[in-house]
N, C-alpha and C positions, 0 to 999 in steps of 0.2 A: 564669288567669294563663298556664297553657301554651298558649293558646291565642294570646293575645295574642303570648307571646314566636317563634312558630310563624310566627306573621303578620309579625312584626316583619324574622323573617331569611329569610322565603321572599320579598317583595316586597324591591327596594332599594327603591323611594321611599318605603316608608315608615319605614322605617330611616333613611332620613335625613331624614327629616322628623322622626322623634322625637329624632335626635342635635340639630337643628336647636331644635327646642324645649325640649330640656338645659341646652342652651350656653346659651340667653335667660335659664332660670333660674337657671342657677348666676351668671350674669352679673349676673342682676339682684340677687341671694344677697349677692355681693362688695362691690357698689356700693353696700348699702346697711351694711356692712361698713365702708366707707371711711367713707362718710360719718356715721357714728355715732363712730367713733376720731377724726376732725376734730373733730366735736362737743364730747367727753372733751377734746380738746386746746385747744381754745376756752374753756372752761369752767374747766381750769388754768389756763390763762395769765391768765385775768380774776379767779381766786382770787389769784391770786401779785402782779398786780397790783394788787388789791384790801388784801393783805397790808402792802402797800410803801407803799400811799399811806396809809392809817391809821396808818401808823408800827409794827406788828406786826412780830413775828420773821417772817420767811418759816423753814419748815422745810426743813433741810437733807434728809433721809432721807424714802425712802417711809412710812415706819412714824408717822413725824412728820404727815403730812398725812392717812394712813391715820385718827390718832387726834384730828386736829383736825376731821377731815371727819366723825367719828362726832359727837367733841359738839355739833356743829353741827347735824348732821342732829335728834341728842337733841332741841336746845334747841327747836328747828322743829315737832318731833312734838306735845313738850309744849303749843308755843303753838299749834298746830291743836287738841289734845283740847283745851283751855281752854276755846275759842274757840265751837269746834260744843258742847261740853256748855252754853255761857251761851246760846246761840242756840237750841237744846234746849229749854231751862228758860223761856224768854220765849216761843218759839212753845206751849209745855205750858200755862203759864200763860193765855196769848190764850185758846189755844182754851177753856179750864177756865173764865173770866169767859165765854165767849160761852152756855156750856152753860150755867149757872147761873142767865143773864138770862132 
């Protein structure tokens, strides 16, 4: 490592090379930063919209949406575990008739 850093401040161009390839990644760090908050904000506004056109309360407070976005995520969970445990039990079964022929 002290080597590296030795390298780094005795040559400039590599020093700026390595500032150079910094900036690319924090740049690139940021950018995908932004674009992930765009996302989140995307994703509310088609809940809220979502809210409006069903005729639902839209919630006033974060805490509101906080705990509508839990039982929703809940009700999702439960219907994936249903969903692969019945998908489970019929490929168990296949295979279990294939063994026994």
């Amino acid at each position: 490592m002290e080597q590296i850093i030795n390298t780094l401040t005795s040559n400039p161009i590599y020093l700026v090379i390595a500032v150079i390839l910094s900036l690319i990644i924090i740049f690139g760090v940021i950018k995908r930063l932004i674009k992930l908050v765009l996302l989140v904000a995307a994703i509310f506004v088609l809940y809220v919209a979502y809210m409006m056109w069903t005729g639902q309360d839209v919630p006033d407070t974060f805490e509101d949406v906080k705990k509508s976005a839990q039982e929703s995520v809940e009700k999702g969970t439960d219907w994936i575990k249903k969903t692969v445990e019945k998908k489970a039990a019929e490929k168990v079964d296949q295979i279990t008739k294939e063994i026994l022929e």
